[in-house]
Structures are given as structure tokens and as C-alpha cells.
N, C-alpha and C positions, 0 to 999 in steps of 0.2 A: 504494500500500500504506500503509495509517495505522498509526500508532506501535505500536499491540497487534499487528498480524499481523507486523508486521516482531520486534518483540521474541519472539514464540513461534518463529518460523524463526531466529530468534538461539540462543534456548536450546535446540531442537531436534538442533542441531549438535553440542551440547555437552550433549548428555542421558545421566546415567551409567549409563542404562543400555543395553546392549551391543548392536550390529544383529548377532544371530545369525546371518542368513543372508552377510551380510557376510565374519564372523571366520569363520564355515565353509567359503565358499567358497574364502577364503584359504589356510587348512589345506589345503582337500583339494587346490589345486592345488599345496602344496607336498608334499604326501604326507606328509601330521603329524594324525595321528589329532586330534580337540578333543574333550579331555577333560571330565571337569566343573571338575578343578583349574583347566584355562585360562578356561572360564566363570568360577570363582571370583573372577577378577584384578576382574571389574568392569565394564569399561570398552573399548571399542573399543582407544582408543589402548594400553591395558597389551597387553591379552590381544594385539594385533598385535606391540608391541614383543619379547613372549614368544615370539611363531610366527619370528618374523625372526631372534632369537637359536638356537630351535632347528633353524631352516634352514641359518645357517651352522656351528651344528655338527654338520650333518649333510654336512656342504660343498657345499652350494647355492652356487650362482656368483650376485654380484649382477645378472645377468643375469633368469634365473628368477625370484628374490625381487621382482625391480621388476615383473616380467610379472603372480607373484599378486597383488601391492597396487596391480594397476593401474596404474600409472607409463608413461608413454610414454617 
């Protein structure tokens, strides 16, 4: 891989804007509607840190929460 294809998978990771289908499927596996406000945050990492907070106040067990973000 030469230095450009390597730097575009670098900032790809870190691109501000959001993988929709990602943050959705997260929501819907927490049962948290995505609204436009949560689109609004930006960003993968906000808009997840947002579902996470209203999962445990929803009282989601960190059990579920890791199952939607994927987490083994």
C-alpha cells in the first residue's frame, strides 16, 4: 500500500461524517428511535456516545449496550 492509499484509509476512519447505517443499527438494536437531533451531533463517535447514555437511562445493562456497539 503506498503512502496516499494508506493516508485516505487513515482519514476515512476519522471522517466527520456519520456511517448512518452504523448509528442506526445501533439505535434500533437498543430500541432508541435516531432522530434527526442524534444525526445532528455529527459524528459516529458523539451520536454513539448519545445512544449509550440514553440506553443506560433507559436501564440497559452493559451487557446489551456492548452486544449493539459490537463489542465481544
Amino acid at each position: 500500500m503506498n503512502a496516499q492509499a494508506s493516508l485516505k484509509r487513515l482519514t476515512t476512519g476519522f471522517s466527520a461524517k456519520p456511517n448512518v447505517d452504523k448509528v442506526s443499527s445501533m439505535a434500533q438494536k437498543l430500541g432508541i428511535p435516531m432522530t434527526p437531533e442524534l444525526m445532528e451531533l455529527g459524528n459516529n463517535e458523539a451520536i454513539s456516545n448519545a445512544l449509550v447514555e440514553i440506553a443506560v437511562g433507559m436501564g440497559k445493562t452493559e451487557q446489551e449496550i456492548s452486544s449493539a456497539l459490537g463489542a465481544e
